[in-house]
DSSP file (Angstrom, degrees, kcal/mol; ACC not computed):
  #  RESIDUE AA STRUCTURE BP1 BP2  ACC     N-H-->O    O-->H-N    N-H-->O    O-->H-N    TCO  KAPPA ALPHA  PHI   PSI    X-CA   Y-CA   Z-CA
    1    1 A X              0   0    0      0, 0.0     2,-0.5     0, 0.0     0, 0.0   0.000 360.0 360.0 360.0 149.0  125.2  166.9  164.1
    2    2 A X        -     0   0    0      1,-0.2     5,-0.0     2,-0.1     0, 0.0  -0.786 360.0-102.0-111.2 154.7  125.1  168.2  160.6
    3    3 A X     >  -     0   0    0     -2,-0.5     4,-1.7     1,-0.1    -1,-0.2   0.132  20.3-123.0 -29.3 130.4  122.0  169.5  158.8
    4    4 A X  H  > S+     0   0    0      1,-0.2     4,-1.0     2,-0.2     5,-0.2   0.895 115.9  52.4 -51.0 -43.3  120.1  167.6  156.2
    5    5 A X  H  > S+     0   0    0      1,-0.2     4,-3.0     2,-0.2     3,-0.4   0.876 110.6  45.4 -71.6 -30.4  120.6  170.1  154.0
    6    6 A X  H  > S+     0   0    0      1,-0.2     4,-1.4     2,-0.2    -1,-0.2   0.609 112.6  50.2 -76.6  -2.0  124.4  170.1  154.5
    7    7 A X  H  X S+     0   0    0     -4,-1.7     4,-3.1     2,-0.1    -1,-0.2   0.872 105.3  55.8 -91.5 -15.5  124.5  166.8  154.3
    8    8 A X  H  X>S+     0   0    0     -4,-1.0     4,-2.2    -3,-0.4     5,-0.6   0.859 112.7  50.3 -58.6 -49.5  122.3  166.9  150.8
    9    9 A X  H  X5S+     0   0    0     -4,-3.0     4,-3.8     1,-0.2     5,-0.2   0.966 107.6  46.1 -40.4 -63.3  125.2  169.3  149.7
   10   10 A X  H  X5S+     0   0    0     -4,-1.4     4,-1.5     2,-0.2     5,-0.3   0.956 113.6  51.7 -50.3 -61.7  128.0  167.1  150.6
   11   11 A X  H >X>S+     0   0    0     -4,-3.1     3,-2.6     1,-0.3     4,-1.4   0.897 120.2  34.7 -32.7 -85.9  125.9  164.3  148.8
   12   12 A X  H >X5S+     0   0    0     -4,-2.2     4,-1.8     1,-0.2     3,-0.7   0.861 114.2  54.6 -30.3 -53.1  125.5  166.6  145.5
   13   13 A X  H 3X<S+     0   0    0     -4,-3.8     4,-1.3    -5,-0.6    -1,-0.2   0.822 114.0  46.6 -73.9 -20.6  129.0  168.4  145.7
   14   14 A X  H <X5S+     0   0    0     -3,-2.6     4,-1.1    -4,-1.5    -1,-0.2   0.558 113.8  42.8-109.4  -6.3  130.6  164.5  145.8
   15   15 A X  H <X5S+     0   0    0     -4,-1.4     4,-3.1    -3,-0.7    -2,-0.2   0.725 113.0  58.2-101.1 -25.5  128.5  162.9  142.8
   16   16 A X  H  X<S+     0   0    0     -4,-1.8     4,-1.0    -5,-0.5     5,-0.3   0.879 111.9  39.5 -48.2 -97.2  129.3  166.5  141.0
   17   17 A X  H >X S+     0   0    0     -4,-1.3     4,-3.0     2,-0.3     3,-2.0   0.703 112.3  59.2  -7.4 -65.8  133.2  165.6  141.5
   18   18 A X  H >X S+     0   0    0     -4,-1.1     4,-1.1     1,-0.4     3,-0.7   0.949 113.6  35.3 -56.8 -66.2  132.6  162.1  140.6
   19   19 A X  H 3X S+     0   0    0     -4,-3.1     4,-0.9     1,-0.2    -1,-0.4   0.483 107.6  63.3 -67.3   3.5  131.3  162.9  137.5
   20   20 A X  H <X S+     0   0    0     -3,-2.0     4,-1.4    -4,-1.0    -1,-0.2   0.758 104.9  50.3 -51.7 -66.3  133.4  165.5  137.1
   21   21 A X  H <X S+     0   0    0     -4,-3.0     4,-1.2    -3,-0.7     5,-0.2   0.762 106.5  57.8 -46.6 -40.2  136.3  162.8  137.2
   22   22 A X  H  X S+     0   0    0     -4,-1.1     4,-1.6     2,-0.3    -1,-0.2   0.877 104.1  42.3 -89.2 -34.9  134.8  160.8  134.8
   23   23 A X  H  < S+     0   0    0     -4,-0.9     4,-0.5     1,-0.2    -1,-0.2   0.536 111.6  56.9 -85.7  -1.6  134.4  162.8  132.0
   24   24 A X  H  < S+     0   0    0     -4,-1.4     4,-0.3     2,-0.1    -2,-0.3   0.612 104.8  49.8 -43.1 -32.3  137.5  164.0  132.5
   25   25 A X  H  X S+     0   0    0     -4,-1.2     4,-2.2     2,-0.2     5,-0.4   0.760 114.0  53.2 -76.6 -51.8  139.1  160.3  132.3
   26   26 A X  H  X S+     0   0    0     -4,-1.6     4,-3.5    -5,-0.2    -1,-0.2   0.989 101.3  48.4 -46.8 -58.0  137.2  160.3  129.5
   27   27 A X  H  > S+     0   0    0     -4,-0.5     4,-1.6     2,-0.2     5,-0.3   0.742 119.8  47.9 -57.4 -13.3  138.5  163.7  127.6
   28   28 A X  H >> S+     0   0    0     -4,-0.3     3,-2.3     2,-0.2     4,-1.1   0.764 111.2  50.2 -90.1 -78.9  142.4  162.0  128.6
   29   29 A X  H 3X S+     0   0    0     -4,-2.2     4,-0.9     1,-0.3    -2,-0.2   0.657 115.0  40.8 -46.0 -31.6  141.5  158.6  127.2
   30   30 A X  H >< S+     0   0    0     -4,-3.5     3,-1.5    -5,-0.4     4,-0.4   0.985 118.7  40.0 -73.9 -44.9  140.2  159.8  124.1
   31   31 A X  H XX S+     0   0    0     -3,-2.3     3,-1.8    -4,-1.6     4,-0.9   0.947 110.4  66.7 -79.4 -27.6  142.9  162.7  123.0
   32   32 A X  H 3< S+     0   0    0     -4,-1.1    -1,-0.2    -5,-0.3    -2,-0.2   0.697 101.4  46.4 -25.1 -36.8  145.3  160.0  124.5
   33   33 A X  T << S+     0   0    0     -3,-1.5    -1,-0.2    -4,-0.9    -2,-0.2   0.400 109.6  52.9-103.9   1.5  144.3  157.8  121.4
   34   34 A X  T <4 S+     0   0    0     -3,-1.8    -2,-0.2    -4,-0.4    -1,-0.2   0.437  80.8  96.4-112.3 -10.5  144.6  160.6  118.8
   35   35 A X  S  < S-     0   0    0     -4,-0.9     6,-0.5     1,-0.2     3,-0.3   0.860  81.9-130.1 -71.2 -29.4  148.1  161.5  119.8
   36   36 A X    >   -     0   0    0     -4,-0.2     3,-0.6     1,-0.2    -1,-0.2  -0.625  41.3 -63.9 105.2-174.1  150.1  159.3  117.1
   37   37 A X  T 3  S+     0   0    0      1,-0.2    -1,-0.2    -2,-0.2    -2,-0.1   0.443 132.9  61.9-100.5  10.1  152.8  157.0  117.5
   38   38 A X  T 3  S-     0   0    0     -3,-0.3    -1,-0.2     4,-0.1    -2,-0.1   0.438  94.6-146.6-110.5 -17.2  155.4  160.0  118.9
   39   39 A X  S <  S+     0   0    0     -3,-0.6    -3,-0.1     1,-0.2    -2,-0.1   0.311  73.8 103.2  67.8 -21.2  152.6  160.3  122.0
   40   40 A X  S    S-     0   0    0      2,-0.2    -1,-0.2     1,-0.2    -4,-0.1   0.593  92.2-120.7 -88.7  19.2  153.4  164.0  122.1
   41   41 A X  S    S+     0   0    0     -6,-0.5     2,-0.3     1,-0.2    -1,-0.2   0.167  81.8  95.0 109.6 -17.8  150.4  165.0  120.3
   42   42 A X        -     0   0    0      8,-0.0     2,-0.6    -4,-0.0    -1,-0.2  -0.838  54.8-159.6-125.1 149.7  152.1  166.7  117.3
   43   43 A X  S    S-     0   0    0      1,-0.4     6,-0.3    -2,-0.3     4,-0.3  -1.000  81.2  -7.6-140.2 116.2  152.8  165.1  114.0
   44   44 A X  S >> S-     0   0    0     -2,-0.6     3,-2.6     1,-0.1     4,-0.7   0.869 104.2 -71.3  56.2 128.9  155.7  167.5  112.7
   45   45 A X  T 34 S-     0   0    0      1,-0.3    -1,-0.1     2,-0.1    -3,-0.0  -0.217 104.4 -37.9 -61.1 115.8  156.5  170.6  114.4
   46   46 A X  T 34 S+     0   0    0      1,-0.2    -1,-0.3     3,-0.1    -2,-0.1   0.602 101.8 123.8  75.4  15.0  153.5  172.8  113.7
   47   47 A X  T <4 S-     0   0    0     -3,-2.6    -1,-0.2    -4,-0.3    -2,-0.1   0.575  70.3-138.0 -94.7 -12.9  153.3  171.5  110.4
   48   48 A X     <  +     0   0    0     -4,-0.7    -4,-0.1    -5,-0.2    -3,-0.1   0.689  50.3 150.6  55.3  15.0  149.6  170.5  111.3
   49   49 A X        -     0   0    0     -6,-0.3     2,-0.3    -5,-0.2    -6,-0.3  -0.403  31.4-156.0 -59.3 150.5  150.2  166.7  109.3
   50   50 A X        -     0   0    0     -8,-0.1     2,-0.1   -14,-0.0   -14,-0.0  -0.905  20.7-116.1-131.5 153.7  148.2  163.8  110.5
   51   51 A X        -     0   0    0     -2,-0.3    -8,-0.0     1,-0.1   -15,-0.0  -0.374  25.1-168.9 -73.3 162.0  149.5  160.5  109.9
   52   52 A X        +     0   0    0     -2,-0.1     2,-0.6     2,-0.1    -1,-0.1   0.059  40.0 129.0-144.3  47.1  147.3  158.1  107.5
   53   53 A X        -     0   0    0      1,-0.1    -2,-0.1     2,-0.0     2,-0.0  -0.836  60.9-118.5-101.1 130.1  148.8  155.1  107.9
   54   54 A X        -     0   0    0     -2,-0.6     2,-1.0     1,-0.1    -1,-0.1  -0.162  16.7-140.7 -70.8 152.6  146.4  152.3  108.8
   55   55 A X    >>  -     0   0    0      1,-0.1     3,-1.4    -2,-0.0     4,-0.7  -0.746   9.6-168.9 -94.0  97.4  146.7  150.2  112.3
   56   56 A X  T 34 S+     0   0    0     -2,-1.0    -1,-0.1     1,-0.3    -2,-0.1   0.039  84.7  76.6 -88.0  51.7  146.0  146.5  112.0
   57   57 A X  T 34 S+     0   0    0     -2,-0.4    -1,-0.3     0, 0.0    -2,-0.0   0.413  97.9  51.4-104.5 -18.2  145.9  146.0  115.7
   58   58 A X  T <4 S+     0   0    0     -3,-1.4    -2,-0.2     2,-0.0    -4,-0.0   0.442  81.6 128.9 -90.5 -27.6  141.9  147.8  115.0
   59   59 A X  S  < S-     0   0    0     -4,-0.7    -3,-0.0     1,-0.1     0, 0.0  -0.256  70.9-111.3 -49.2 132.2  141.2  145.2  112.2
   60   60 A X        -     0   0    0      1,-0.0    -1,-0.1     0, 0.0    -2,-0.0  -0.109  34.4-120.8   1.4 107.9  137.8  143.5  112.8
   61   61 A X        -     0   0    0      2,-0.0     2,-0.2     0, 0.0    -1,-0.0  -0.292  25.6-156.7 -46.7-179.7  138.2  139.5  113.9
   62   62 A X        -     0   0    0      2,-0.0     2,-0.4     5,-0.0     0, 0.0  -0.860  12.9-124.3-167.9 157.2  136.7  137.4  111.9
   63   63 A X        -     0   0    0     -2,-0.2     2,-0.2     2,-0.0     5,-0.1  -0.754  29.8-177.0-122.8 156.8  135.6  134.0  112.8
   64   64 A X        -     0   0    0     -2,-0.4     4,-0.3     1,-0.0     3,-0.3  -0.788  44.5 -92.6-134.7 169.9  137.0  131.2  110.6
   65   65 A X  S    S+     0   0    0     -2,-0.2    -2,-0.0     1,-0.2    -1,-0.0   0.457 123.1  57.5 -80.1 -12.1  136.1  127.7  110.9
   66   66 A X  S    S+     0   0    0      1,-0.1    -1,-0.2     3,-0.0    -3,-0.0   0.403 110.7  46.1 -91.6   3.5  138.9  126.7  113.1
   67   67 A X  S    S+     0   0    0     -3,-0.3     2,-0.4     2,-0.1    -2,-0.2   0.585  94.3 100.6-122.7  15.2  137.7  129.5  115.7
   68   68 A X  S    S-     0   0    0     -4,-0.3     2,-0.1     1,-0.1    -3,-0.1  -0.526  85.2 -99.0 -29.6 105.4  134.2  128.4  115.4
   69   69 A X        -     0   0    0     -2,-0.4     2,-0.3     1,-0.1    -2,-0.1  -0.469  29.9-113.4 -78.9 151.1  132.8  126.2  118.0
   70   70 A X        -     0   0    0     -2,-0.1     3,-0.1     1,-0.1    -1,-0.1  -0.465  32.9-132.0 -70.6 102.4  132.5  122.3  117.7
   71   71 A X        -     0   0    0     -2,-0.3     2,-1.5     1,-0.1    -1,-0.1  -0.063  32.8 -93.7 -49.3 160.1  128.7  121.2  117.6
   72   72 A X        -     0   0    0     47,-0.2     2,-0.3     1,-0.0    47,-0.3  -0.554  44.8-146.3 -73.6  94.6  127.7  118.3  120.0
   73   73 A X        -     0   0    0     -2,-1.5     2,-0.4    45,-0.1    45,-0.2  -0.520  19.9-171.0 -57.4 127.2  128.0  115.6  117.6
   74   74 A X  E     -A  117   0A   0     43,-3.4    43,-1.4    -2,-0.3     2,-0.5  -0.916  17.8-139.0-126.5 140.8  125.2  112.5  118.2
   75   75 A X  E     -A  116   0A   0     -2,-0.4     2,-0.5    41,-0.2    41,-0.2  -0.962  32.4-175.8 -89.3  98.8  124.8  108.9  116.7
   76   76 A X  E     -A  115   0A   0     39,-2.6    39,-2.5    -2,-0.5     2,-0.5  -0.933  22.7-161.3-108.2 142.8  121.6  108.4  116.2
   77   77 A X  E     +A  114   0A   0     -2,-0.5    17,-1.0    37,-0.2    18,-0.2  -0.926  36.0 120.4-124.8 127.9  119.2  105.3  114.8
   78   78 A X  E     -A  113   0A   0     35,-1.5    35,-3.1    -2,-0.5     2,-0.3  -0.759  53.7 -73.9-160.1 176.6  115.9  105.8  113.6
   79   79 A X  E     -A  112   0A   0     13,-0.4    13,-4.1    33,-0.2     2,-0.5  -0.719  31.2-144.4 -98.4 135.8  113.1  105.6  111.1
   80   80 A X  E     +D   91   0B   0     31,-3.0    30,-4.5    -2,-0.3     2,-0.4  -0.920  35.2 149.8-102.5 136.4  112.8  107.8  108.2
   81   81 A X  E     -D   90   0B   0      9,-1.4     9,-0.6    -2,-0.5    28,-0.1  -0.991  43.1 -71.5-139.4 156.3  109.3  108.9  107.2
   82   82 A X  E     -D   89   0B   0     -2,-0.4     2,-0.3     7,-0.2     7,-0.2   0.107  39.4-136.1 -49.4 151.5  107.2  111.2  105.8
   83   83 A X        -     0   0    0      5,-2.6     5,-0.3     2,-0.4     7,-0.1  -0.699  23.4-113.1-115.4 173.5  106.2  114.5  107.3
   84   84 A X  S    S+     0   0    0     -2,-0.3     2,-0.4     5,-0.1    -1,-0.1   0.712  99.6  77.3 -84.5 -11.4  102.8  116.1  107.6
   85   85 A X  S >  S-     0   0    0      1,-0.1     3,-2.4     4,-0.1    -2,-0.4  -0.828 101.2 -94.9 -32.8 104.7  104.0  118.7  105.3
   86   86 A X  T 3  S-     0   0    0     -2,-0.4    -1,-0.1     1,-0.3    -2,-0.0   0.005 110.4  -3.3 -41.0 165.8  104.3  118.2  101.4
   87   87 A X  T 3  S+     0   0    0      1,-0.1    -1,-0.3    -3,-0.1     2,-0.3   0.495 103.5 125.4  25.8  26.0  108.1  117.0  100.5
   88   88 A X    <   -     0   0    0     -3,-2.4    -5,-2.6    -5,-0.3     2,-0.2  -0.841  44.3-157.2-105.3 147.0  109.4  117.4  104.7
   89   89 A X  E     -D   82   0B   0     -2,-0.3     2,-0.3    -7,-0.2    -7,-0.2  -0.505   9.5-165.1 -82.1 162.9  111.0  114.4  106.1
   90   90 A X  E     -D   81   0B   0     -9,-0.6    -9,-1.4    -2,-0.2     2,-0.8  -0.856  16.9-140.6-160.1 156.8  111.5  113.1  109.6
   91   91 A X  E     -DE  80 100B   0      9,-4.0     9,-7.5    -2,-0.3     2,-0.2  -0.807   8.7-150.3-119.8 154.2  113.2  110.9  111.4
   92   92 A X  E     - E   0  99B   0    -13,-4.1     2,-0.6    -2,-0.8   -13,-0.4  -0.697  23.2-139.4 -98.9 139.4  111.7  108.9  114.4
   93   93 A X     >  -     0   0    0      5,-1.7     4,-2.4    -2,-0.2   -15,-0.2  -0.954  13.1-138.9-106.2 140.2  114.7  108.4  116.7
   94   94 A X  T  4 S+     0   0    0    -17,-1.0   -16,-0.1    -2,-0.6    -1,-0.1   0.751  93.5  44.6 -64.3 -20.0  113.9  104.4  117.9
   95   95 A X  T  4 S+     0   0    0    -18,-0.2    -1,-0.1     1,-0.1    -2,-0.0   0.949 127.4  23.9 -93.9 -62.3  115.0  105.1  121.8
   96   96 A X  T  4 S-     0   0    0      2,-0.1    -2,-0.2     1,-0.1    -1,-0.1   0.512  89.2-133.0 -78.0 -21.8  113.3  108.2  122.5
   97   97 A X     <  +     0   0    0     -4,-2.4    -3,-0.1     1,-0.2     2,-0.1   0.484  58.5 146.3  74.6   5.2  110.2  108.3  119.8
   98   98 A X        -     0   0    0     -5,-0.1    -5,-1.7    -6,-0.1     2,-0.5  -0.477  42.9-130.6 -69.8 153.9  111.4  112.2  119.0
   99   99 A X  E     +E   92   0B   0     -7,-0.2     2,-0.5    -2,-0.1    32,-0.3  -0.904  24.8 178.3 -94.3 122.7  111.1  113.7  115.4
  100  100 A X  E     -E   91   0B   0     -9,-7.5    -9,-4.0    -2,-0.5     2,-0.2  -0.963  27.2-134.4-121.9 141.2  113.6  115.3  113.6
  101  101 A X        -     0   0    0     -2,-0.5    32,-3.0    28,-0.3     2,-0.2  -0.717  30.1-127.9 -85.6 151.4  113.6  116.7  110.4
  102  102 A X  E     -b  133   0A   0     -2,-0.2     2,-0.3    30,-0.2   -13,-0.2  -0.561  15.5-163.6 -90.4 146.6  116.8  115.7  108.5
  103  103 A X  E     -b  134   0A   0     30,-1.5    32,-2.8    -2,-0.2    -2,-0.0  -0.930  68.8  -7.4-138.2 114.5  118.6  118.4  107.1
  104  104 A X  S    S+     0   0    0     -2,-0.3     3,-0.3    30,-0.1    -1,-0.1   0.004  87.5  95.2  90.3 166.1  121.1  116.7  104.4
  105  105 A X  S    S-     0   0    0      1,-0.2    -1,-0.1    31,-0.2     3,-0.1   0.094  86.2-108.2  83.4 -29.1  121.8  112.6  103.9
  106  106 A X        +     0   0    0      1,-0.1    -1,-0.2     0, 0.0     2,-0.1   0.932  54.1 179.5  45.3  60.1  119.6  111.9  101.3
  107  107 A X        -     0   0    0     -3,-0.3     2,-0.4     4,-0.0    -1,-0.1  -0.444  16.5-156.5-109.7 158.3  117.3  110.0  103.2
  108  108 A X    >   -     0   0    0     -2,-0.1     3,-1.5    -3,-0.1   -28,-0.2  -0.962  30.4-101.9-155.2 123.5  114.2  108.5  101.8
  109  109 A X  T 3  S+     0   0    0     -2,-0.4   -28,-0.3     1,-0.2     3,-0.1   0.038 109.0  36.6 -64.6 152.9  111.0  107.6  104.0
  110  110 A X  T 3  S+     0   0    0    -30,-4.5    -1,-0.2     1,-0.5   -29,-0.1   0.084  88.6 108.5 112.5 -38.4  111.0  104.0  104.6
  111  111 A X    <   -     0   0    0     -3,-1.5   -31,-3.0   -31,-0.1    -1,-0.5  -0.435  61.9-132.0 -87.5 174.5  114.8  103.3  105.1
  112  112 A X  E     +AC  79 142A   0     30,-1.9    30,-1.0   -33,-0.2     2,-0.3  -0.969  36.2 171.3-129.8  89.3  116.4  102.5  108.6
  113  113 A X  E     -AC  78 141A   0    -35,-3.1   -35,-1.5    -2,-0.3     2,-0.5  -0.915  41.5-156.0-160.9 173.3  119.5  104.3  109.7
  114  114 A X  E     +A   77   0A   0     26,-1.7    25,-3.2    -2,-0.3     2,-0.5  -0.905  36.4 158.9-156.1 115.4  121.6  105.1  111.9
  115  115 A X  E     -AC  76 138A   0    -39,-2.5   -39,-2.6    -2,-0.5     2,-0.4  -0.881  25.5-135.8-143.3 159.7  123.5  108.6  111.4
  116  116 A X  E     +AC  75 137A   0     21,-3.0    21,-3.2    -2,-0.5    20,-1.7  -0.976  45.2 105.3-143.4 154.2  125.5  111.4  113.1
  117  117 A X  E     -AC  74 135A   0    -43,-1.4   -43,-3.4    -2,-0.4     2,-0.2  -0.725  57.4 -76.0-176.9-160.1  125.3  114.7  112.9
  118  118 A X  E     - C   0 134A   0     16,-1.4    16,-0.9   -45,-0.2   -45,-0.1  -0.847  32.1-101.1-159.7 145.1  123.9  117.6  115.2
  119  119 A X  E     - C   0 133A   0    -47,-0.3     2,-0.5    -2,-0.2    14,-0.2   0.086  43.1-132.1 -33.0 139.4  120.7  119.4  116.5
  120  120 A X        -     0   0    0     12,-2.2     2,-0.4     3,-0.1     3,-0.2  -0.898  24.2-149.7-108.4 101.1  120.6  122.9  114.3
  121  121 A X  S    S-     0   0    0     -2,-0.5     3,-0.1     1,-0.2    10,-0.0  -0.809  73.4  -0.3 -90.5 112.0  120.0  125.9  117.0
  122  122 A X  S    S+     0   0    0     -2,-0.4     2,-0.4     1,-0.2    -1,-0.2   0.689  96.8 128.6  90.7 -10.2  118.0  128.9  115.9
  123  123 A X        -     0   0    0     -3,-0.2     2,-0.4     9,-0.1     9,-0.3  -0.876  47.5-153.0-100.8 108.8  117.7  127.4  112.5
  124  124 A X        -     0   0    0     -2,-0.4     2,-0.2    -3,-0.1     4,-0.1  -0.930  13.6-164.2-103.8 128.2  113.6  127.4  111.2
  125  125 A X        -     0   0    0     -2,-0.4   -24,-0.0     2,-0.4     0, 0.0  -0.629  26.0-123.3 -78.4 167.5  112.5  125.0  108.9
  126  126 A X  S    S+     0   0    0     -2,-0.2     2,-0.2     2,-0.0   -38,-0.1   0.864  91.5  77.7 -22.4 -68.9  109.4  124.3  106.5
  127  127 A X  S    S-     0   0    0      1,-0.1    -2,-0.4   -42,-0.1   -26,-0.1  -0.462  85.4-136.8-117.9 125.1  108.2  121.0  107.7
  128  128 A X        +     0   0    0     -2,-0.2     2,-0.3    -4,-0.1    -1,-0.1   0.091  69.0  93.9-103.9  12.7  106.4  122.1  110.8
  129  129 A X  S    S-     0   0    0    -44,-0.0   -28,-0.3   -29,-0.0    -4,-0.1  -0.784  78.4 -19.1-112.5 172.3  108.0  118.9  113.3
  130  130 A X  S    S-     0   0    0     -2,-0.3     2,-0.5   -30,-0.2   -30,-0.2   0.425  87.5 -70.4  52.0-171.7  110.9  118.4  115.7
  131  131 A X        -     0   0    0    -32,-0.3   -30,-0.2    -7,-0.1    -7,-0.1  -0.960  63.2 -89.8-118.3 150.3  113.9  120.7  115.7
  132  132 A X        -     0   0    0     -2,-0.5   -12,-2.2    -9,-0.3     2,-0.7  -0.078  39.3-167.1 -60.2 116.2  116.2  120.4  112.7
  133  133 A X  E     -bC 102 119A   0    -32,-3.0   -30,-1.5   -14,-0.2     2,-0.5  -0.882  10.5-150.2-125.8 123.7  119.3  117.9  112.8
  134  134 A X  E     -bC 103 118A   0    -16,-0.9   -16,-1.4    -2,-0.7     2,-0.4  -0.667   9.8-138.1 -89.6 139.7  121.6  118.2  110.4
  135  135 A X  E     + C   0 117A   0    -32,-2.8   -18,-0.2    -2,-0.5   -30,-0.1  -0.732  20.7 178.7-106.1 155.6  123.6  115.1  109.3
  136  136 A X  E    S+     0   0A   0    -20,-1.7     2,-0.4    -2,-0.4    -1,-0.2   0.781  73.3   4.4-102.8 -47.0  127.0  115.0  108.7
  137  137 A X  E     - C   0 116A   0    -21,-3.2   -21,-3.0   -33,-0.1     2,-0.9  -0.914  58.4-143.5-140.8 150.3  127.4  111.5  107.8
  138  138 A X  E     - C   0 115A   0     -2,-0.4   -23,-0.2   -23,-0.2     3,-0.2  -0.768  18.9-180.0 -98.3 119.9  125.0  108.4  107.2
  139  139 A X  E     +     0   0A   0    -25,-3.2     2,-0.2    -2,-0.9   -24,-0.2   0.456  58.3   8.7-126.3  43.9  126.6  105.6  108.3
  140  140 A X  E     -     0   0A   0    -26,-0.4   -26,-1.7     2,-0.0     2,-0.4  -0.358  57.1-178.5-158.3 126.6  124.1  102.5  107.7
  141  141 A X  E     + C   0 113A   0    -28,-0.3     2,-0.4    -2,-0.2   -28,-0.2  -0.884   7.3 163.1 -84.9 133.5  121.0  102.5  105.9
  142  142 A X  E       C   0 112A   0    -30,-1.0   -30,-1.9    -2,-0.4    -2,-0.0  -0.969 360.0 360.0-143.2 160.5  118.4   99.4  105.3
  143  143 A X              0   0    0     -2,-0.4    -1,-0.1   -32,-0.3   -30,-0.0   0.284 360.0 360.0-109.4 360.0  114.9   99.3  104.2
């Protein structure tokens, strides 16, 4: 049976190795990515030149509005009213009794209307009720 301490060794001598490995793996990946488009590591025989032509396989994404994701669009109908904040709105939704402040619409406390749009995530308003729904489009209003 082998010793605690040799087995302590083994233990040590094999996470030594392991990391040994890894930061090798590393040192390849990285001069691996400096070699140039010839792979052999030299850009002109001895000439010491580096290339400086840019890669656009490295360009940044960038998120445009067709790679954006689609908010949950809602229909809702409700009461518009004043909010307990100077100038804030909200709207009462008539099935549920929640308050949302309106973001957008031109809505005007008093009216009756029935609009779609969607809850605003992350977003802080002024007007100190509900969580912010922005509307995209009103489509009936009454008074």
């Amino acid at each position: 049976m082998p010793s605690t301490t040799g087995v302590a060794r083994a233990a040590a001598t094999s996470a030594t190795l392991g990391a040994l490995g890894l930061v090798l793996s590393l040192v390849l990946s990285v001069s691996a990515c400096g070699s140039g488009s010839g792979g052999s590591g030299s850009a002109g025989a001895g000439s010491g030149a580096t290339s400086t032509t840019p890669s656009t396989a490295s360009a940044i994404p960038t998120a445009t509005p067709s790679t954006l994701p689609s908010p949950d669009v809602e229909t809702i109908i409700g009461v518009v009213s004043a909010g307990t904040e100077k100038g804030c709105r909200v709207l009462t939704v008539d099935v549920t009794g929640e308050v949302l402040p309106p973001i957008g619409g031109g809505l005007q406390p008093g009216m009756i209307v029935t609009v779609r749009g969607y809850r605003l995530k992350g977003v802080r308003t002024t007007c100190m009720q509900g969580k912010p729904f922005k509307i995209t489009e009103v489509v009936t209003t009454s008074t």
